[in-house]
C-alpha positions in Angstrom: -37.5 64.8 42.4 -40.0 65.0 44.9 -43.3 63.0 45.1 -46.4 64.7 47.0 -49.5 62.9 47.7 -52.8 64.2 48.9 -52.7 67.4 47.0 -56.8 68.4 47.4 -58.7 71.0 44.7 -61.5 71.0 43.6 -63.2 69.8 40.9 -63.6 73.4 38.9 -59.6 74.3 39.8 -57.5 75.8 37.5 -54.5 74.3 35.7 -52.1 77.1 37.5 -53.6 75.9 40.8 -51.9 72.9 40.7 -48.8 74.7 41.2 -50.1 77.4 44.1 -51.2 74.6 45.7 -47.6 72.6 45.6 -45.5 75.8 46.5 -48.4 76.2 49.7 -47.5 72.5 51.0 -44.0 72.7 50.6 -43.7 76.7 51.6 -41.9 77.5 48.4 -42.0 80.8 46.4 -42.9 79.8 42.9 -39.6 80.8 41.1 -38.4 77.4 43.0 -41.0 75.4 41.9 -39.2 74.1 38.1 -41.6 71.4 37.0 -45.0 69.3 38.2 -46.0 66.2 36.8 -49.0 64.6 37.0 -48.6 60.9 38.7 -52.3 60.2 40.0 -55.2 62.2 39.9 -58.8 60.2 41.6 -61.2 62.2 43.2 -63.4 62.3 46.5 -67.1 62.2 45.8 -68.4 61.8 49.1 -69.8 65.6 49.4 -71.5 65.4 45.8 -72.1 69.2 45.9 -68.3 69.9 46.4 -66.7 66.9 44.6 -62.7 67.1 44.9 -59.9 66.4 43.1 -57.0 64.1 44.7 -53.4 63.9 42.9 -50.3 62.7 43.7 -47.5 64.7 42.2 -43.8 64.4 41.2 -42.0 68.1 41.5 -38.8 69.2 40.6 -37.4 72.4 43.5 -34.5 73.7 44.8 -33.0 72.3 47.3 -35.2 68.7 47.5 -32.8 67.4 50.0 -33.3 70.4 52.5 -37.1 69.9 52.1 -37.5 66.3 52.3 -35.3 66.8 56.1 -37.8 69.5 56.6 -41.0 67.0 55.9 -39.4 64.0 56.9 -42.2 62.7 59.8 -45.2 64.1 56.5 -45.6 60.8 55.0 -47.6 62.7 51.7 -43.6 64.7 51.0 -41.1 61.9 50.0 -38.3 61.1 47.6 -39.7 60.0 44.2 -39.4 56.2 44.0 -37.7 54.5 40.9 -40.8 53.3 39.1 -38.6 52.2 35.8 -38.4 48.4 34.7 -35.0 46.6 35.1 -34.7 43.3 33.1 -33.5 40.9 35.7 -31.4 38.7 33.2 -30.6 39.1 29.4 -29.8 36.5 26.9 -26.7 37.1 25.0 -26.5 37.9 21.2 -25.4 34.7 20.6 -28.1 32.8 22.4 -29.0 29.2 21.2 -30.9 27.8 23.6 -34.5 26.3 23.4 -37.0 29.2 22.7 -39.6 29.1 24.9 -43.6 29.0 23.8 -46.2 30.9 25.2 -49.6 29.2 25.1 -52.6 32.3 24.5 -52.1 35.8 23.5 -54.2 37.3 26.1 -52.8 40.0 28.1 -51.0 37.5 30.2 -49.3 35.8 27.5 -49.0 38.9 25.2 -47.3 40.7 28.2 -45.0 37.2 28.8 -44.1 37.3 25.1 -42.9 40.9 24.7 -40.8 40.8 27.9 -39.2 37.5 26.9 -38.6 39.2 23.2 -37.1 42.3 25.1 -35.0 39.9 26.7 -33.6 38.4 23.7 -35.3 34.9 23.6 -37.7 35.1 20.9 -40.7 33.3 22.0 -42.9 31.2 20.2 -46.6 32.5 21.2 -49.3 30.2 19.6 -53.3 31.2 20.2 -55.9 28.9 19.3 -58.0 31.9 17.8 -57.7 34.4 15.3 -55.7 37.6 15.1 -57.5 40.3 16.7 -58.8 41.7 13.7 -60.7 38.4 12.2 -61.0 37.6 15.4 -63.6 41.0 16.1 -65.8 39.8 12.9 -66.3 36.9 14.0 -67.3 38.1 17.5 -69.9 40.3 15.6 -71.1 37.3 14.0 -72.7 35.8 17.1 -73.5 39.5 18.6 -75.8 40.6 15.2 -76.8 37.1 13.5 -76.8 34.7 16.6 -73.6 32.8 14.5 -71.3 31.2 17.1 -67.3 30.6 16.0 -66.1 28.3 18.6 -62.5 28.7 18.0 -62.9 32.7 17.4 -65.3 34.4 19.9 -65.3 36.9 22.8 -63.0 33.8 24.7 -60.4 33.2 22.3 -58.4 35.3 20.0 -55.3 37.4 20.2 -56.3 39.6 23.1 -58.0 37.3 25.2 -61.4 38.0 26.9 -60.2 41.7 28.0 -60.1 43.2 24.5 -64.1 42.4 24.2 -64.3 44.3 28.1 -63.7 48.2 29.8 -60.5 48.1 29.5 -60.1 48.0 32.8 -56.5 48.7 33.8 -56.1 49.0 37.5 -55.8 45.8 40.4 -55.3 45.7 44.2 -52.6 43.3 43.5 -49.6 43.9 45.7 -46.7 45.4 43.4 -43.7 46.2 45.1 -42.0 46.3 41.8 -43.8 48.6 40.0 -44.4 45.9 37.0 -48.0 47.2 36.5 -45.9 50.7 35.5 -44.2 48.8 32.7 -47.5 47.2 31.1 -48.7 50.6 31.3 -46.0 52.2 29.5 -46.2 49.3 27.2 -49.5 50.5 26.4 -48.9 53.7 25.7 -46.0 52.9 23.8 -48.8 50.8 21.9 -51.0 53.3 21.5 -53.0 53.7 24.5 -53.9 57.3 25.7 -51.5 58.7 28.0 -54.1 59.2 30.6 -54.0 56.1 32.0 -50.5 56.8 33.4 -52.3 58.9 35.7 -56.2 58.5 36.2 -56.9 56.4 39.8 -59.0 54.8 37.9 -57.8 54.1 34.2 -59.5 51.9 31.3 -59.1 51.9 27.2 -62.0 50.3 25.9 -62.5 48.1 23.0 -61.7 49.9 20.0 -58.6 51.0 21.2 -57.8 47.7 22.7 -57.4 46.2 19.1 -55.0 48.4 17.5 -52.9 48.1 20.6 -52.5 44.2 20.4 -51.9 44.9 16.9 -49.0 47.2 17.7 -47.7 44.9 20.5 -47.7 41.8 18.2 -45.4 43.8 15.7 -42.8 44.9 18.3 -42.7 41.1 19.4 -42.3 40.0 15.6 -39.5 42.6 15.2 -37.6 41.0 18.8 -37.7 37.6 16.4 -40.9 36.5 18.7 -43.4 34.3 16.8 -46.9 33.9 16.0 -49.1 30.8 15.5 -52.7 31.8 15.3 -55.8 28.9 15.1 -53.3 26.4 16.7 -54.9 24.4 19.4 -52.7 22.5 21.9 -54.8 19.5 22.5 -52.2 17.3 24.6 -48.6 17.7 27.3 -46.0 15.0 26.6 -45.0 14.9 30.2 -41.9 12.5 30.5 -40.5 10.9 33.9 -41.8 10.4 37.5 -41.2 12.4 40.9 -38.3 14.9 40.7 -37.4 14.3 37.4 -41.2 15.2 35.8 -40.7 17.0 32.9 -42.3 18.9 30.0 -41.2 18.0 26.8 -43.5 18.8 24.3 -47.0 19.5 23.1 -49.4 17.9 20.5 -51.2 20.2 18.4 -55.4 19.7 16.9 -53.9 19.5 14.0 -51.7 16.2 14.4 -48.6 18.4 14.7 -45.9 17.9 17.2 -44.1 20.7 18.6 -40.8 19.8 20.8 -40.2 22.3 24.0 -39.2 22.1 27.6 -40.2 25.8 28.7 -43.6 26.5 28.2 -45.5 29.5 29.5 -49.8 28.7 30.3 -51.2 31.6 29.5 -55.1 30.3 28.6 -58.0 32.2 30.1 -59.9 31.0 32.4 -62.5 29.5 29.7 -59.8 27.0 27.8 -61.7 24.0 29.2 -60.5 21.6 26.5 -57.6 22.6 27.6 -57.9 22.3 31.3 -59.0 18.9 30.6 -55.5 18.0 28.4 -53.6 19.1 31.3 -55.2 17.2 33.7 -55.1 13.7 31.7 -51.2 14.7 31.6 -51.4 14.2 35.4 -50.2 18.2 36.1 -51.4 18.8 39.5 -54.7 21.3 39.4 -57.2 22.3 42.2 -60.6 22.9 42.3 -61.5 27.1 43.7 -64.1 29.4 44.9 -65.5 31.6 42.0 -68.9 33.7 41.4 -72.0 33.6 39.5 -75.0 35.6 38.7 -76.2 37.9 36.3 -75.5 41.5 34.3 -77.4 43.9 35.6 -78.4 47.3 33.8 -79.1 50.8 34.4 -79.4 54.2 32.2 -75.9 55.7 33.1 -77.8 58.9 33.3 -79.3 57.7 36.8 -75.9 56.1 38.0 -73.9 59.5 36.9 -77.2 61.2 39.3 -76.5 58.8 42.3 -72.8 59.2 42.4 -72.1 63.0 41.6 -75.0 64.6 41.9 -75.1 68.2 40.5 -71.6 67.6 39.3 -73.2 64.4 37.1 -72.0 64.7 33.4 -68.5 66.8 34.3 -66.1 66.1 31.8 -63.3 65.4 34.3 -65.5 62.6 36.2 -67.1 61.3 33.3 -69.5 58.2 33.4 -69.8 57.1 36.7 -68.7 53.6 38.6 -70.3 52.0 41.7 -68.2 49.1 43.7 -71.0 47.2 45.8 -70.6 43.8 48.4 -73.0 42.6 50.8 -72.6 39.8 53.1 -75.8 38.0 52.8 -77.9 36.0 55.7 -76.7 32.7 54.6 -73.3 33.2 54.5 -72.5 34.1 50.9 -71.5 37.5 49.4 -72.9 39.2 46.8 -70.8 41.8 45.1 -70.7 43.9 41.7 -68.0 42.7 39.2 -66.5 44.0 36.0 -68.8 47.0 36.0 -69.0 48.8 32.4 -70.0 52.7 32.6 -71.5 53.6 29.1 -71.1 50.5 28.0 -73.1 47.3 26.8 -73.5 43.5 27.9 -72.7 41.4 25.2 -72.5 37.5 24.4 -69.8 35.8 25.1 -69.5 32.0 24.6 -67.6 30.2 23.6 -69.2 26.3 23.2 -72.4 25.9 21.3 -75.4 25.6 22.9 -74.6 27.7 25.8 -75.2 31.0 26.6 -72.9 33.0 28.8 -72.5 37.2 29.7 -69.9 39.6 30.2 -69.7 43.7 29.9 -68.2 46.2 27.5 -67.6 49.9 26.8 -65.2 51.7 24.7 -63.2 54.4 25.8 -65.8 57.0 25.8 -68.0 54.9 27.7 -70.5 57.0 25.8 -73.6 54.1 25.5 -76.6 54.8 27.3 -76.4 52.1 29.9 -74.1 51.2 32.4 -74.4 47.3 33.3 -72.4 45.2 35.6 -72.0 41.6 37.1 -73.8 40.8 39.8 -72.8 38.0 41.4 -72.5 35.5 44.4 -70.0 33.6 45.5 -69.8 29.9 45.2 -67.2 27.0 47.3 -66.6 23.5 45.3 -66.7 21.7 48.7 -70.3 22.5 49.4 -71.0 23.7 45.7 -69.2 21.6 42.7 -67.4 18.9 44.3 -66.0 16.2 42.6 -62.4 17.6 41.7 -60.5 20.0 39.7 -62.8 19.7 36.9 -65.8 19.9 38.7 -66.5 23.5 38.4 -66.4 23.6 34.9 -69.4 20.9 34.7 -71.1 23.4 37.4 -70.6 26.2 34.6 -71.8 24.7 31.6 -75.1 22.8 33.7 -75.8 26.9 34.1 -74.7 27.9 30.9 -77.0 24.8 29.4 -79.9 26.4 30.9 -80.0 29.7 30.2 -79.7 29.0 26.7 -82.4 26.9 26.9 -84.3 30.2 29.0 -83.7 32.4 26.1 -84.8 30.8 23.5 -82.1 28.3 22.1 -81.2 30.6 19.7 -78.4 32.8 21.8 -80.6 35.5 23.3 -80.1 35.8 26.5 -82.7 35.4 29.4 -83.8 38.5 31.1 -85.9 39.7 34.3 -87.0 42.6 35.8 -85.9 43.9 39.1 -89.5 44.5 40.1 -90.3 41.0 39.2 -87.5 38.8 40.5 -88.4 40.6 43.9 -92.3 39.9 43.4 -91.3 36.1 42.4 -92.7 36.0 39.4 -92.0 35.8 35.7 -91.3 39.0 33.4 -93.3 39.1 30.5 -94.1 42.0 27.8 -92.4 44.8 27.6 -89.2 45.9 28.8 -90.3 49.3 30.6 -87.9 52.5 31.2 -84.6 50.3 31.0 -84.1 49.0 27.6 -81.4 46.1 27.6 -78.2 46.3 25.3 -77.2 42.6 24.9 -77.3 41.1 21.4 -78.8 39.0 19.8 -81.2 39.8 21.9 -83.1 39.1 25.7 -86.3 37.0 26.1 -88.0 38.0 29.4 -88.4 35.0 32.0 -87.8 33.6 35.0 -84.4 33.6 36.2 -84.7 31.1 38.5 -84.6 28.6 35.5 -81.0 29.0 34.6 -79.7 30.0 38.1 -79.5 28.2 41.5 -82.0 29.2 44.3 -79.4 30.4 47.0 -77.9 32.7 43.7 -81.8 34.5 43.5 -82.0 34.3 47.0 -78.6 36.3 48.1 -79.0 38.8 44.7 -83.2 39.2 46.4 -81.4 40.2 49.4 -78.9 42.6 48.2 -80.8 44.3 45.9 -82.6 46.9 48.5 -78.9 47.0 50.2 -77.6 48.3 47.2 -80.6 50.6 46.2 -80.1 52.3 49.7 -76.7 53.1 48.4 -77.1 54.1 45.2 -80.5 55.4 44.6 -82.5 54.0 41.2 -79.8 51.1 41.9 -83.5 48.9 42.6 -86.1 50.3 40.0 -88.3 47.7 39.1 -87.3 48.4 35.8 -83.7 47.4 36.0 -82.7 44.4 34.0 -80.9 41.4 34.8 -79.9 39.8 32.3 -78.1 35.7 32.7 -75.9 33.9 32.9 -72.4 35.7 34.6 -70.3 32.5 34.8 -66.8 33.3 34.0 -65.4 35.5 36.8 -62.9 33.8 37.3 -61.2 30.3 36.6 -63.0 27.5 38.2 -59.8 25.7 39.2 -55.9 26.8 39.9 -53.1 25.1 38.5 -51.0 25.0 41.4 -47.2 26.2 41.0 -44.4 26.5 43.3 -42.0 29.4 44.1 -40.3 29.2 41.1 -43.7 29.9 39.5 -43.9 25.8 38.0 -46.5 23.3 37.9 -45.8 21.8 41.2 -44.9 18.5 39.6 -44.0 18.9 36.2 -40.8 20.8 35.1 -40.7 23.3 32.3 -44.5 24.0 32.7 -45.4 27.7 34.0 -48.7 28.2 34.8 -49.8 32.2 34.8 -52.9 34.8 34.6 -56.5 34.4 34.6 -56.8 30.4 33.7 -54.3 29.5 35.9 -56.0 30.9 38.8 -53.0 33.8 39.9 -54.9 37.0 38.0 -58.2 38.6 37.9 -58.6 41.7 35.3 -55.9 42.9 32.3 -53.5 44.6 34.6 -53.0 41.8 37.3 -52.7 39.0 34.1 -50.5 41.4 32.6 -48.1 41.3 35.4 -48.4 37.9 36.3 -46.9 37.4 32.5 -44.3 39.5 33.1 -43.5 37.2 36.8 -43.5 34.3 35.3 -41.4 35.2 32.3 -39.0 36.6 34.3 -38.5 33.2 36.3 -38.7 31.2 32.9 -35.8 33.3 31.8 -33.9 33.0 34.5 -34.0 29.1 33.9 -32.6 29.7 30.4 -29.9 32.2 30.6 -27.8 31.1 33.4 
């Protein structure tokens, strides 16, 4: 099989195209042409009145290995790679060894559970929140009565943060292995939709997202894998000094005990209880950059306008994205994050008292706004220093206020564009952008729940970015605080074998851990550090 990349149509092309278009490149007739699948399809939006279509192809022809001599200095015509997953080790029917745990059934953990059940060591997985299904009522709770779960929230459940998200399923990680192929067959194997084998650019949404994890969960029961839902590890029993620093257990909230020596660390970046456990166990953590800021919002009608043009609404495109940095005059960037086409910003803390963003859309992306983070980027040496705990104070300070800004009562506060450029407070109505976050948004001041050189570097972006998408700065846009959680605040720091650098048996991985950023790049790093954790087992 053959793989061709940079196959150009456009956007109105029709199916059989596909085909003229591979037997033109290669300079077949079509009887030779047997099969064309679909690998990636993006598109080029630059000319919005002649938007194009961009695939990458795997064909079946006669005689591949006389056309790939033929092409062989056309980097676009080469040999279809082998995308498929090989398990690197495999326990043996017989196994007895120690099961390993996996702390968090986000996708880091829920991805590190299934591969080490498909490898025949039946993990124990054990998530301090609900199952995904109680867990989604009680995220509702806060969103429609301003009623805050701290154990069961947008944070923590079975799905982590991402199943309360886009969906987002693509990373710039490097991935030489193809492993974000395997989560992605996973996936559909779970129920995704099978376009996201395919799309540049692929998401599943929320709904969809929760049946998944369901489905995943029950092909990890089947392997003999475990579940422990609303079980909190509150301490590390970390035995012996230097070399011989090892894992051997972990305390539970609820005065249990459970005994292990392999344990995965799969929390997301927002398990500060637990952050603080790890760190009185002496496991080595650092203090790292991350970014803060707001959600901003805008009709998706006038983002699908800026970025397609006349082609705005096609079904093929559907709702439009925007990617935006800008190095600002004192030295920090700001940049969009997490952006949600047709989708909603929604609450989600998880402490009481605080008040925190994120963004949402289901797989439609059908919702009249689009919104996305917009944030700056912080250091701990000149922002939060103090040590590897020191950013999650800085959070919370931030988090403090803004509940304070909105209300005390889990609204969130909100600002105009036109008036955090003016300088001044918003007040009265909202205007021609009607925010979606829930409970609700209290029009203020942002500059009460954010740091000056945040409102500064966002003022100074803002005309940037509405040069590049136009409508991008209508005084009517809303900004909505606080963004806190891009990313962990710290890294727990690990060695090539993917362990804590000083304590044995302990693999830190995904989001919390500092190594991921997004669903996909967790999901892999699951599947990483699984891989090395069996490899320590089944020797």
């Amino acid at each position: 099989m053959l793989r061709l990349s940079d196959i150009i149509l456009p956007l109105d092309h029709a199916p059989e195209d596909l085909e003229r278009a591979v037997c033109a490149r290669l300079g077949i007739k079509p009887e030779a042409l047997h099969r064309v699948h679909m690998v990636r399809r993006g598109n080029d939006a630059r000319k919005k009145s002649a938007i194009k279509l961009v695939y990458v192809l795997d064909v079946e022809v006669d005689d591949e290995a006389g056309i790939l001599t033929g092409f062989a200095e056309d980097q676009h015509v080469r040999a279809t790679p082998d995308t498929s997953y090989h398990f690197p080790v495999m326990a043996p029917a017989d196994y007895k060894g120690p099961r390993p745990v996996v702390i968090g059934a986000g996708p880091c953990g829920l991805l590190a559970a299934l591969i080490l059940a498909q490898m025949g060591l039946k993990p124990i997985i054990i998530e301090r929140g609900k199952a995904v299904r109680e867990r989604t009522k009680d995220t509702w709770g806060l969103w429609r009565k301003g009623v805050l779960d701290p154990e069961s929230n947008v944070q923590y459940g079975e799905g982590g943060a991402g199943t309360f998200s886009d969906g987002k399923l693509y990373s710039r990680i490097k991935d030489p292995r193809h492993l974000g192929r395997k989560v992605l067959v996973e996936f559909v194997k779970a129920g995704a939709p099978d376009d996201i084998l395919y799309e540049a650019h692929p998401h599943i949404g929320t709904f969809r997202l929760v049946t998944m994890v369901m489905s995943m969960r029950d092909t990890i029961e089947k392997l003999g894998g475990e579940y422990r839902f609303s079980t909190r590890v509150s301490g590390f029993d970390v035995q012996g000094e230097g070399e011989d620093r090892k894992l051997r257990g972990l305390h539970l909230a609820d005065g249990g005990y459970l005994e292990t020596s392999h344990v995965i660390m799969a929390v997301g970046h927002s398990s500060r209880d637990t952050f603080h456990a790890l760190h009185d166990a002496g496991i080595f953590m650092e203090a790292k950059p991350f970014a803060i800021g707001v959600r901003i919002e805008h009709p998706q009608s006038w983002i699908d306008k800026a970025r397609f043009g006349p082609c705005a609404g096609n079904e093929i495109l559907g709702a439009a994205a925007y990617s935006l940095s800008h190095q600002c005059s004192n030295g920090r960037t700001v940049y969009s994050f997490c952006m949600c086409p047709g989708g909603r910003v929604v609450a989600a803390t998880s402490e009481e008292g605080r008040v925190v963003t994120n963004g949402m859309s289901q797989y439609s992306r059908a919702e009249f706004n689009a919104n996305s983070g917009l944030v700056v980027t912080i250091d701990p040496g000149k922002d939060y220093p103090g040590g590897p705990l020191a950013g999650i104070a800085f959070q919370r300070h931030w988090e403090d206020l803004a509940y304070i800004a909105g209300g005390s009562n889990y609204q969130a506060p909100g600002q105009k564009l036109g008036d955090l450029l003016a300088g001044r407070a918003s007040s009265g109505d909202f205007g021609a952008v009607i925010p979606s976050y829930k409970p609700g948004v209290h029009l203020t001041d942002l500059r009460e729940c954010l740091p000056d050189y945040v409102i500064d570097s966002i003022r100074e972006a803002l005309p940037v970015f509405g040069r590049q998408v136009p409508g991008y700065d209508h005084p009517d846009v809303i900004m909505t605080g606080v963004e806190t959680r891009t990313s962990s605040p710290l890294r727990i720091t690990r060695g090539k074998d993917l362990q804590s650098l000083n304590t044995r048996g302990l693999y830190p991985a995904g989001e919390g851990a500092g190594y991921a950023g997004g669903i996909l790049s967790a999901a892999v790093d699951g599947i990483r550090v699984a891989e090395a954790l069996a490899a320590e087992l089944v020797k």
